[in-house]
VOROVEX-461170 format. One record per atom (N, C-alpha, C): x, y, z; residue in one letter; atom name. Coordinates in steps of 0.2 Angstrom, whole numbers, always signed. Layout:
N
NODE      xx      yy      zz   res   atom
NODE       X       Y       Z     a     CA
...
end
This chain:
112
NODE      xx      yy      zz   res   atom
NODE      +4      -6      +0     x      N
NODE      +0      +0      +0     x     CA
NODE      +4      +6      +0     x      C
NODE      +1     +12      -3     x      N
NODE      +5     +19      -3     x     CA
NODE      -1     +22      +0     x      C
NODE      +3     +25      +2     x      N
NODE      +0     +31      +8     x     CA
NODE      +5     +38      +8     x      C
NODE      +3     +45      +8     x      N
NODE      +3     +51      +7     x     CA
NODE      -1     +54     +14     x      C
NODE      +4     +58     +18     x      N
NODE      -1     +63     +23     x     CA
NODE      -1     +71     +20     x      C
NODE      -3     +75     +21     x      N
NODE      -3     +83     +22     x     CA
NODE      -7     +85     +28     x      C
NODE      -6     +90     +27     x      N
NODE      -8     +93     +36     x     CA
NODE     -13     +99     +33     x      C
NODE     -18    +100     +33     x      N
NODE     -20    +108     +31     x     CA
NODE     -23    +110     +37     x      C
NODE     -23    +114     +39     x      N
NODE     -24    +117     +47     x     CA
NODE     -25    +112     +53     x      C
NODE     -32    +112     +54     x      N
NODE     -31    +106     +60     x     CA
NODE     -35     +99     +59     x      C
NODE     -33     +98     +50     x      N
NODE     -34     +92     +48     x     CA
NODE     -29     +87     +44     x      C
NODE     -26     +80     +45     x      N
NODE     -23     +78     +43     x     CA
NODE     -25     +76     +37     x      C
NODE     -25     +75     +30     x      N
NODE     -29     +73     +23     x     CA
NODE     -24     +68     +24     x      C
NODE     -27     +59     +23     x      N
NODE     -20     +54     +21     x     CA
NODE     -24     +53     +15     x      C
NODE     -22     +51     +10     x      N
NODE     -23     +47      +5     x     CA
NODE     -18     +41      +2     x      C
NODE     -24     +39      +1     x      N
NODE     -22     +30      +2     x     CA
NODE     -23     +26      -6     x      C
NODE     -17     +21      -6     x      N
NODE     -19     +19     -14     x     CA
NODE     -17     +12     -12     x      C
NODE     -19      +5     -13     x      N
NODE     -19      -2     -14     x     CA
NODE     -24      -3      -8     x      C
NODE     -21      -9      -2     x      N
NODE     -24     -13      +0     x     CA
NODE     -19     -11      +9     x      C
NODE     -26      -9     +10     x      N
NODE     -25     -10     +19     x     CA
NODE     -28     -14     +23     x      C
NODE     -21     -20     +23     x      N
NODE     -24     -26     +26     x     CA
NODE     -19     -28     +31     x      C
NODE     -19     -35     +34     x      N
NODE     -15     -37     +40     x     CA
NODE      -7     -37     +38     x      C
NODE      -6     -35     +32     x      N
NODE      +1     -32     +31     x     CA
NODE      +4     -28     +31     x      C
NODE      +1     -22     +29     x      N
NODE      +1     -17     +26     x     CA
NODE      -2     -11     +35     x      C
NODE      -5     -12     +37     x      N
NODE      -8      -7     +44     x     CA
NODE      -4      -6     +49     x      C
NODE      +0     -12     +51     x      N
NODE      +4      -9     +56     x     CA
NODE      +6      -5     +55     x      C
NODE     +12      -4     +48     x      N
NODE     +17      +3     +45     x     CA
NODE     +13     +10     +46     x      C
NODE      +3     +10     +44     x      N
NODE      +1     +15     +42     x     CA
NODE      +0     +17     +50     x      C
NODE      -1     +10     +54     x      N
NODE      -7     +13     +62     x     CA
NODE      +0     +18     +65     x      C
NODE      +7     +17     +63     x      N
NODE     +14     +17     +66     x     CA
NODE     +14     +25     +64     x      C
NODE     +13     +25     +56     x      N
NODE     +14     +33     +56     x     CA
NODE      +8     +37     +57     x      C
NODE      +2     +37     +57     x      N
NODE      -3     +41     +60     x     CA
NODE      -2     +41     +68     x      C
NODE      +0     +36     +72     x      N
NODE      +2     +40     +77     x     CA
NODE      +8     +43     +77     x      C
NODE     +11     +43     +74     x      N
NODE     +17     +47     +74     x     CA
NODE     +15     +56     +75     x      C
NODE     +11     +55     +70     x      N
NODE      +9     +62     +68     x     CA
NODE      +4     +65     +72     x      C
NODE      -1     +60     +75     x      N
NODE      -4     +62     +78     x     CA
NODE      -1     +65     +85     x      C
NODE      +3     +61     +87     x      N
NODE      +9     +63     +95     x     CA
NODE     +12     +71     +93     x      C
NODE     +14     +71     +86     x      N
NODE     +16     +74     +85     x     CA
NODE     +15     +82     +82     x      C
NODE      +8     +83     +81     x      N
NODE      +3     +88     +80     x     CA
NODE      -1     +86     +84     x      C
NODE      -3     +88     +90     x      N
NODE      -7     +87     +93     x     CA
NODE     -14     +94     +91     x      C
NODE     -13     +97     +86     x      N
NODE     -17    +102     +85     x     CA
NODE     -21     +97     +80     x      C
NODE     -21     +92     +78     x      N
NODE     -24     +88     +73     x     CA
NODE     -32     +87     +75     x      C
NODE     -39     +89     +73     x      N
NODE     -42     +88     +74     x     CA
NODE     -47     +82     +71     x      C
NODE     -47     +84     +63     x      N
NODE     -49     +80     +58     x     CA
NODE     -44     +74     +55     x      C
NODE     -47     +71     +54     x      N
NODE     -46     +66     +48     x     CA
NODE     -50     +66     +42     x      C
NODE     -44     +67     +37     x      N
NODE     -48     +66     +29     x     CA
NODE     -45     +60     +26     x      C
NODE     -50     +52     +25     x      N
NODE     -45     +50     +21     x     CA
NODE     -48     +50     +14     x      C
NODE     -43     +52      +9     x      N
NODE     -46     +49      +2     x     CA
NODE     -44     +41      +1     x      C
NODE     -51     +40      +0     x      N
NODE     -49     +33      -1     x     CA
NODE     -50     +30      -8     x      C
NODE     -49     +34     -15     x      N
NODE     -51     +33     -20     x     CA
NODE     -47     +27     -24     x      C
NODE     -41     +29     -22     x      N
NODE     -36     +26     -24     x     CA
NODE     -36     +17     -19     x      C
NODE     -39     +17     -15     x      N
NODE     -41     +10     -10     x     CA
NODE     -44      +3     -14     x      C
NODE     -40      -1     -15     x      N
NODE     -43      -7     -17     x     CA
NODE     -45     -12     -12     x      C
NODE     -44     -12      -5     x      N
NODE     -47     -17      -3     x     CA
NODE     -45     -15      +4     x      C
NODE     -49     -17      +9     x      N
NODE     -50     -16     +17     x     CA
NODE     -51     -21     +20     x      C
NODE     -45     -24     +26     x      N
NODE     -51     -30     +30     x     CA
NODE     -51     -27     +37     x      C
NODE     -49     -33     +42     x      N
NODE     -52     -33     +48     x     CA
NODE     -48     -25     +53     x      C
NODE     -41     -30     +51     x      N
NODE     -33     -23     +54     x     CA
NODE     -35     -19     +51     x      C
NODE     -35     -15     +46     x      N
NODE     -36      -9     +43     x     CA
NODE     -43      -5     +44     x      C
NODE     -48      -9     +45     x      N
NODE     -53      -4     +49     x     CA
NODE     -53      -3     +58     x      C
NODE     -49      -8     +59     x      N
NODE     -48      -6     +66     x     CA
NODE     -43      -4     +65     x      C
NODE     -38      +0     +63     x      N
NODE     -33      +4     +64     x     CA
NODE     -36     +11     +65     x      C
NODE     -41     +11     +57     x      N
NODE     -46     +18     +57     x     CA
NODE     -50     +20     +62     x      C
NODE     -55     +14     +66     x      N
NODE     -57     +16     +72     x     CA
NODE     -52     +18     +78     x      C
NODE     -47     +15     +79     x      N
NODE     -42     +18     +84     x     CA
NODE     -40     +25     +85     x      C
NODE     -39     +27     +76     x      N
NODE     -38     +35     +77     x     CA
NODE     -46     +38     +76     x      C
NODE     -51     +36     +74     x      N
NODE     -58     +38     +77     x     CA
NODE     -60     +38     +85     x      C
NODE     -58     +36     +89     x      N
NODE     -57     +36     +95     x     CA
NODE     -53     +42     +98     x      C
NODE     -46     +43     +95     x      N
NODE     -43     +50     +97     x     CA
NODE     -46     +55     +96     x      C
NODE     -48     +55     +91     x      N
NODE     -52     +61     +85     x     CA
NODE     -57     +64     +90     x      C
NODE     -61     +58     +92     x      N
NODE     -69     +60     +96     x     CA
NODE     -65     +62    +104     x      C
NODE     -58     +60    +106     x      N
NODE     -55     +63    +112     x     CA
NODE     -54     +70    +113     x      C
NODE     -50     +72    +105     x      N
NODE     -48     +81    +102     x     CA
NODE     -56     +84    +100     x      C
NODE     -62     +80    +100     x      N
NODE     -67     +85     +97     x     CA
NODE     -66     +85     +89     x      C
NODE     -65     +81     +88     x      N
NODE     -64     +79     +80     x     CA
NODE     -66     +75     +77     x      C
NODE     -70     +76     +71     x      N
NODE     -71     +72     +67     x     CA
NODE     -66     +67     +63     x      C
NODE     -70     +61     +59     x      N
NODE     -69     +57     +53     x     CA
NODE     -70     +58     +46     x      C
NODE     -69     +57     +40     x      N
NODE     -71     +59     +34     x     CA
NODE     -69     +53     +28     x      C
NODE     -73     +53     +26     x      N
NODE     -70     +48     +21     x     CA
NODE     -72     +51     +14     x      C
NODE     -68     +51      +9     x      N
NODE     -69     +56      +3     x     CA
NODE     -67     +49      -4     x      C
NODE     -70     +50      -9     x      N
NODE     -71     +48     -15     x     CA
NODE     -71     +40     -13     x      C
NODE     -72     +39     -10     x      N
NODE     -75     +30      -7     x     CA
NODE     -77     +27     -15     x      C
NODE     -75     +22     -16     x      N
NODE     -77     +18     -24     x     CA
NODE     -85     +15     -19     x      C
NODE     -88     +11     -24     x      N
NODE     -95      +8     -21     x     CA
NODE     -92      +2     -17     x      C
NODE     -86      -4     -18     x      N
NODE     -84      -8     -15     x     CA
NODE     -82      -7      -8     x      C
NODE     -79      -1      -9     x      N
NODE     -74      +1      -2     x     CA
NODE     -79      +6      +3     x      C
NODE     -84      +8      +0     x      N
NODE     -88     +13      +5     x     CA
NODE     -96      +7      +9     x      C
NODE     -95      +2      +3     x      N
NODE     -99      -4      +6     x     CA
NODE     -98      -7     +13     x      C
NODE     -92      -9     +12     x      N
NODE     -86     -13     +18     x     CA
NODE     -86      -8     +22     x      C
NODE     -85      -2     +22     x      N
NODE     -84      +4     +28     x     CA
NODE     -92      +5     +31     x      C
NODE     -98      +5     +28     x      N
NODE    -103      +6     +30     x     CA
NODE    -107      -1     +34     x      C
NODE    -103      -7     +31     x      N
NODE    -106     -13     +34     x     CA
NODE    -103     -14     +38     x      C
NODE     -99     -10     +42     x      N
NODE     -92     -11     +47     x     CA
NODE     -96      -5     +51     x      C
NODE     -99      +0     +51     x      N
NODE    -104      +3     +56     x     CA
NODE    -101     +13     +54     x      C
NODE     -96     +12     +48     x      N
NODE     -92     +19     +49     x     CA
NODE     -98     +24     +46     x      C
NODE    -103     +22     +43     x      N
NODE    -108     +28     +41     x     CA
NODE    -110     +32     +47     x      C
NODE    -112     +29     +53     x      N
NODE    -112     +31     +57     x     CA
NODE    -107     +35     +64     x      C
NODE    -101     +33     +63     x      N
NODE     -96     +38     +65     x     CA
NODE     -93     +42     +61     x      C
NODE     -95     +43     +54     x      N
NODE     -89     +46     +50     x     CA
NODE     -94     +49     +47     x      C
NODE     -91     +53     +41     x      N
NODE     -95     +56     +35     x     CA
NODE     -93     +55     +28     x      C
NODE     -97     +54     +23     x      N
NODE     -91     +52     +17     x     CA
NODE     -92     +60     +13     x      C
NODE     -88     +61      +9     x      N
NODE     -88     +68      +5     x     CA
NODE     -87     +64      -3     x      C
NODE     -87     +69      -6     x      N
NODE     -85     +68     -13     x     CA
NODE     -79     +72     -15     x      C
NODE     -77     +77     -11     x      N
NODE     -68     +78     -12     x     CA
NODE     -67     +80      -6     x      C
NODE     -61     +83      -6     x      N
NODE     -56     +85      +1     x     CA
NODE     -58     +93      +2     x      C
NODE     -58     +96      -5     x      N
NODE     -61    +103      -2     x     CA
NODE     -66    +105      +1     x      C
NODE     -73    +100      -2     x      N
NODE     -79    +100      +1     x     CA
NODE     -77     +99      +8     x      C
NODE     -74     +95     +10     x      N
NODE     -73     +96     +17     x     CA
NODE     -69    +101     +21     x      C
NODE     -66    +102     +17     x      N
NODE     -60    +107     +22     x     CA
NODE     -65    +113     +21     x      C
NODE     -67    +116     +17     x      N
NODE     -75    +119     +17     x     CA
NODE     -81    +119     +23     x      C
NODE     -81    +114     +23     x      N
NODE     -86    +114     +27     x     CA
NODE     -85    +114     +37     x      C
NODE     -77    +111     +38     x      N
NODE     -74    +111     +43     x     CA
NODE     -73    +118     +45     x      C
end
């Protein structure tokens, strides 16, 4: 998997391209905390997930675990450009209800 962060004010945007699975999570849960310790002005999470082809068990609980910080900071979730396959898997998994999904990054960064 490849993964991208940026920082735009008190939201972290990660963008994610292949398969976050029990291989590939540990590396990714390693550096969101990283960053997160490390900006502690982090409020938001934006992930684009367009570029995501497949999600299992570890990589949605990676995502809840920094969902959990988030709602610690007062912060939201966001999930942007989700394919049908990958926003399926996130919304069977219960994230329609903790998260939000957008259709870009700006809409978000907009609206936050």
């Amino acid at each position: 998997m490849q993964y991208h962060f940026q920082l735009e004010g008190q939201s972290l945007i990660a963008t994610l391209r292949g398969e976050l699975d029990l291989h590939t999570s540990p590396r990714f849960k390693e550096e969101l905390t990283r960053l997160f310790e490390t900006h502690s002005n982090v409020t938001h999470l934006i992930m684009d997930v367009k570029g995501l082809s497949f999600v299992d068990s570890s990589g949605l609980g990676v995502i809840l675990g920094r969902y959990r910080e988030l709602q610690e900071r007062g912060g939201r979730l966001f999930f942007v450009q989700a394919n049908p396959q990958i926003k399926r898997i996130l919304q069977m998994s219960g994230f329609q209800k903790i998260s939000e999904f957008a259709n870009s990054t700006s809409d978000v960064l907009e609206r936050i």
